[in-house]
C-alpha positions in Angstrom: -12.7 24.0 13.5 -13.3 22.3 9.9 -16.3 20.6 9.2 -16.7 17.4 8.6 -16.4 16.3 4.7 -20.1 15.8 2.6 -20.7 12.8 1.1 -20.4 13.7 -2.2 -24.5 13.5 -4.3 -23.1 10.3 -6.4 -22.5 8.9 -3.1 -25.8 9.7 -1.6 -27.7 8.2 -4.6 -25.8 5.0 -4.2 -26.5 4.7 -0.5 -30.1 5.3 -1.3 -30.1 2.7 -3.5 -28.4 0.5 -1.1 -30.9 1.4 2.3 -33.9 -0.7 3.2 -37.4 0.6 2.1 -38.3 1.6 6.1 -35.2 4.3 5.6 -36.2 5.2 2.2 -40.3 6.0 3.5 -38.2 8.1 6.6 -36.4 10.3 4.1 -39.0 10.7 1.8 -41.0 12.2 5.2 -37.6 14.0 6.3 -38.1 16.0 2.7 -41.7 16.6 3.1 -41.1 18.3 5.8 -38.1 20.5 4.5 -40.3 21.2 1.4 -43.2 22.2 3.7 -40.6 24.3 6.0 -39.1 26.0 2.9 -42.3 26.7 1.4 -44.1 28.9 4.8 -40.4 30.5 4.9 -40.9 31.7 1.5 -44.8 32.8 2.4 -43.3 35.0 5.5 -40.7 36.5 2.8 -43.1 37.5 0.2 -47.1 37.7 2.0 -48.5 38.5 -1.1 -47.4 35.5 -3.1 -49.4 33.8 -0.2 -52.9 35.1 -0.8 -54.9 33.4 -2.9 -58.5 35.4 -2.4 -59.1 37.6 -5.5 -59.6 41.4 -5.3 -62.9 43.2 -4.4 -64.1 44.4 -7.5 -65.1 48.5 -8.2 -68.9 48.1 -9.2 -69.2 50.8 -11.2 -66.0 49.4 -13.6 -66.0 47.8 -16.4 -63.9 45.0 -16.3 -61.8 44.0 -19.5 -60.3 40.7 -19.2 -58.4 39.7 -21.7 -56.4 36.4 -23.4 -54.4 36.1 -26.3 -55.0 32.9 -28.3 -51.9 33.1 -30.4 -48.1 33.8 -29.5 -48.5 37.4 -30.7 -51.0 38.6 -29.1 -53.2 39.4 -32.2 -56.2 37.3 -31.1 -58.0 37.8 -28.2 -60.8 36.4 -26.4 -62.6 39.5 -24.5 -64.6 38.9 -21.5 -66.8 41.9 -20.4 -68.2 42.3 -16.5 -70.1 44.8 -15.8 -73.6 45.7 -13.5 -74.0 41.8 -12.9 -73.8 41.4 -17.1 -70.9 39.7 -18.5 -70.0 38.9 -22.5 -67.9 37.1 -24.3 -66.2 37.3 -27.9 -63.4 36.6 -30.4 -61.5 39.7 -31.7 -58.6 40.4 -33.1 -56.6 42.6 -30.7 -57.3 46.0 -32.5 -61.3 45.5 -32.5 -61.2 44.3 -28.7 -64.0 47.1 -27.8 -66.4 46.2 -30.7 -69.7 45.7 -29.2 -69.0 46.6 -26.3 -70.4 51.1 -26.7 -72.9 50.6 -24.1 -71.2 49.7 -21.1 -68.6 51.3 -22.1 -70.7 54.3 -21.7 -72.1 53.5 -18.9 -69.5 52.8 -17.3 -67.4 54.8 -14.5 -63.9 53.5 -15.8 -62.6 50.4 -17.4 -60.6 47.9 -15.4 -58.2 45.9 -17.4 -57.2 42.3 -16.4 -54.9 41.4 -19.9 -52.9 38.1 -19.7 -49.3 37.4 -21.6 -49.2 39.1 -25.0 -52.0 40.7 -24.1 -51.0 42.9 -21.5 -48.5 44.7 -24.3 -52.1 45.9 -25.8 -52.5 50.1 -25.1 -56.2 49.7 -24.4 -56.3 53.3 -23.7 -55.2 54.1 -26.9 -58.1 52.1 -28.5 -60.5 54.1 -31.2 -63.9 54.5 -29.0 -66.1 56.9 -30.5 -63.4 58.5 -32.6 -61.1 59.7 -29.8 -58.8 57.0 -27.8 -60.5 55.2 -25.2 -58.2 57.0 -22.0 -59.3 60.3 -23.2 -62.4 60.0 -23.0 -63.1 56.9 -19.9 -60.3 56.3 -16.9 -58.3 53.2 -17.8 -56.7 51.3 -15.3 -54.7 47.7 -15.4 -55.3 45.5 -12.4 -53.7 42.8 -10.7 -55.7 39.7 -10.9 -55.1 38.7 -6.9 -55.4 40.6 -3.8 -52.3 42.3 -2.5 -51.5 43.2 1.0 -53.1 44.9 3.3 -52.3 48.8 2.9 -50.7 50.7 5.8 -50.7 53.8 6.5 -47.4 55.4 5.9 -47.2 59.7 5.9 -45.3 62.1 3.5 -43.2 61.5 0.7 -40.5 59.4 -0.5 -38.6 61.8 -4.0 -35.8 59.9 -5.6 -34.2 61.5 -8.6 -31.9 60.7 -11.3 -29.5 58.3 -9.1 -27.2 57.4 -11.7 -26.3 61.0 -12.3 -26.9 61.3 -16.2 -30.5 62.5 -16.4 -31.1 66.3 -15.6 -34.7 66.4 -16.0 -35.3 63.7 -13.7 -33.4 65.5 -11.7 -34.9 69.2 -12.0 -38.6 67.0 -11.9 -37.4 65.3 -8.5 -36.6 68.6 -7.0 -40.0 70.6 -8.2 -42.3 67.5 -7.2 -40.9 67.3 -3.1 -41.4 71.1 -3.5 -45.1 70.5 -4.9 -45.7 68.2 -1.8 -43.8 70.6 1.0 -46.0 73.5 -0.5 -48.9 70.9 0.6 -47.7 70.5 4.3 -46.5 67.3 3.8 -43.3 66.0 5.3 -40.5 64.6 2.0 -37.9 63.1 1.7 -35.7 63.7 -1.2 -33.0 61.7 -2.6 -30.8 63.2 -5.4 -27.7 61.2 -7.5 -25.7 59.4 -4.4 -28.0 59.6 -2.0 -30.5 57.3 -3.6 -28.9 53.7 -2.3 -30.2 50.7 -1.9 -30.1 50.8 1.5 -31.9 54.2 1.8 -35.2 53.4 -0.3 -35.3 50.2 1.8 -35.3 51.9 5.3 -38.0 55.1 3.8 -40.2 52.9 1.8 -42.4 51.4 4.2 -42.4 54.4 6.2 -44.4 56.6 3.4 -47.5 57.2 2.1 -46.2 58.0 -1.9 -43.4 57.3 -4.3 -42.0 59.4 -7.0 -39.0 57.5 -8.7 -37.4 59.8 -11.8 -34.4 58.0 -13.1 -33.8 54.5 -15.1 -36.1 51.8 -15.5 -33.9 48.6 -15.7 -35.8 45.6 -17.6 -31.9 43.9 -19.2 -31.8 41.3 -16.7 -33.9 38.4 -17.1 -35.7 36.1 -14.7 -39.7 36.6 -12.7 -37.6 39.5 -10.4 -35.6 40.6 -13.1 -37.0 44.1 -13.2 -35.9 46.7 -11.2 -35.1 51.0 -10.6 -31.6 52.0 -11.1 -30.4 53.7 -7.9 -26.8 55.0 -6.9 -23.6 53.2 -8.4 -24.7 49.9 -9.7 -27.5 49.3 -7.6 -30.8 48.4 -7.9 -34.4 48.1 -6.4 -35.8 45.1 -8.0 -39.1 43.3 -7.8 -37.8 40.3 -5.1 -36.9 43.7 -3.0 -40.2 45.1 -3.8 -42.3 41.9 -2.5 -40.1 41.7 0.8 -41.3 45.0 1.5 -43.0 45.0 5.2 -45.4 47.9 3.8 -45.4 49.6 0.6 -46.6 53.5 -0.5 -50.3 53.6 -1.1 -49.6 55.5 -4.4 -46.5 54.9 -6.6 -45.3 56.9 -9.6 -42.1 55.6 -11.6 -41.2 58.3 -13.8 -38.7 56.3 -16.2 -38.6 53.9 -19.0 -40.3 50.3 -19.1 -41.5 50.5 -14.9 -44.4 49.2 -15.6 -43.0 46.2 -18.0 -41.7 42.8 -16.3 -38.6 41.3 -17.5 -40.4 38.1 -19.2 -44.0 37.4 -20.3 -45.2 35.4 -17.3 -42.9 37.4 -14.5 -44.5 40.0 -12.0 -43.4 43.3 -13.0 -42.1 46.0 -10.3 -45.2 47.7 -11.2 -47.3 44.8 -9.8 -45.3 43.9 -7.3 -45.7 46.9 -5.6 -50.2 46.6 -6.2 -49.1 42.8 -4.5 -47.1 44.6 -1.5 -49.8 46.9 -0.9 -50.0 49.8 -3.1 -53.2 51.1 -4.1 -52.4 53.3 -7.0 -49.1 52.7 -9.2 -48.4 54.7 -12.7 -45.7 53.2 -14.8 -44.4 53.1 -18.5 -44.3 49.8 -20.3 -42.2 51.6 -23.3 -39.2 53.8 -23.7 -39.5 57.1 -22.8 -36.8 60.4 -23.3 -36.0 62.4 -20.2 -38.1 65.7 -21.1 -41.2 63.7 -21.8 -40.9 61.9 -18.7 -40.1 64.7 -16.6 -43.1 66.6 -18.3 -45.7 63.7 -17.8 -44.1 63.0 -14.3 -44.7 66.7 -13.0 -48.2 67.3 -14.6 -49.4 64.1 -12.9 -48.2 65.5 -9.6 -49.7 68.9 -9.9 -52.9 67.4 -10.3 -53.6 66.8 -6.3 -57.4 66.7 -6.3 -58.5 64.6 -9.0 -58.0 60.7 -8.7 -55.0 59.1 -10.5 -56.8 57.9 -13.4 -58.7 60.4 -14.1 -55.5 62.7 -13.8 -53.9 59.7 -16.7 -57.5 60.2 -18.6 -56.8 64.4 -18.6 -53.5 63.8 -19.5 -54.6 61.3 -22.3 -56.9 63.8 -23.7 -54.7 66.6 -23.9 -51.8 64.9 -25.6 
């Protein structure tokens, strides 16, 4: 049976013009009401875009906000928490530690809260006593808001090189489920076709870690632009990310720009998986070749025992 024809939005305007102010006040309550139905609809959709409370802080971190007072990034103003103490300063971006060695020191890792420009800033690469800063201190960037609730998922979800053109992804897919069978743990490994859209969504909620190996996808713009490509021309994308019921407590995406969101002011897949409920995500936020990922991918598995960022601070230090 067709439906009935719309009025068209020309001829809605005019009949608004037309109707009496009584009908006007009801209309303006009818899309209150839609705005406010809309609005819990997207809440249910995306939980995390729904808490407001910020995130329990670690006390023995030093916290490292920082704000970029010109379009480049260049300028910064640093604000320093840490034991109760907190500074403030102007520096440019490069001297954002100066006067800052003795909390630094005393400090059991840095926590990094950088805003716009700012975030593209490699604070673990700053000079800090004449060796980087990650080498020598864990470094690890948080998200300013608390994210979900974490569940308790078991095993291990491997994806590896789903478009089919990256053999160490692959090979690195392959010898990290092994490292995490050879630990008892149950895995599930997805190689080239197997790695759909589909698939990740059904195991993702279901496990306690992620290892993605394969492309990092930042080319298409918009706040849930960035995204994992899987098997034929699909992706995993941030919007899918933040629907999540449950996410991995610990997340590792072995590929280029995970970690980098598709504009300045969007949530990258990175933090939208912190938001969903991981604890623990590693990314990139730069190009990297296949061999170096695969390398950096497998060393950071191999290290079981020691916390992810001191595994990224050993790794720091030896490279």
């Amino acid at each position: 049976q067709r439906q009935p024809k719309q009025p068209s939005k020309r001829a809605q305007r005019e009949a608004a013009w037309a109707a009496p102010e009584d009908a006007l006040e009801a209309r303006a309550a009818e899309a209150r009401l839609l705005e406010d139905a809309a609005l819990e609809a997207l809440d249910r959709a995306f939980p995390p875009l729904a808490e407001d409370a910020a995130p329990p802080l670690d006390e023995g971190a030093l916290t490292l906000v920082l704000f970029p007072l010109d379009d480049a990034g260049d300028a910064l103003a640093v604000l320093a928490s840490h034991a109760g103490a907190f500074r403030g300063a102007v520096r440019p971006a490069t001297d954002a530690l100066e006067g800052l060695d003795e909390p630094i020191e005393s400090a059991s890792s840095i926590r990094v809260l950088a805003h716009g420009p700012a975030a593209s800033l490699d604070v673990h690469l700053l000079p800090w006593r004449g060796a980087p800063l990650g080498a020598q201190k864990p470094v690890v960037w948080a998200l300013d808001a608390r994210g979900a609730p974490t569940r308790q998922g078991r095993g291990a979800l491997v994806v590896g090189d789903p478009r089919g053109d990256l053999a160490g992804a692959r090979d690195e897919a392959r010898a990290v489920a092994a490292l995490h069978r050879a630990r008892g743990e149950r895995v599930r490994l997805l190689l080239g076709p197997q790695a759909t859209h589909g698939a990740l969504l059904d195991a993702l909620p279901t496990v306690a870690h992620l290892h993605y190996a394969g492309h990092g996808d930042v080319e298409e713009a918009g706040l849930w632009g960035s995204g994992l490509r899987l098997a034929g021309d699909e992706r995993l994308t941030t919007g899918d990310v933040l629907a999540l019921p449950a996410a991995p407590e610990s997340v590792l995406l072995s590929g280029c720009e995970t970690g980098q969101p598709a504009e300045e002011l969007a949530l990258g897949l990175a933090n939208a998986f912190l938001a969903t409920g991981a604890r623990r995500v590693v990314g990139t936020t730069r190009a990297v070749d296949d061999a170096t990922a695969a390398s950096v991918g497998g060393a950071l598995e191999r290290e079981a025992r020691a916390p992810w960022p001191e595994r990224l601070r050993r790794l720091v230090a030896e490279r």
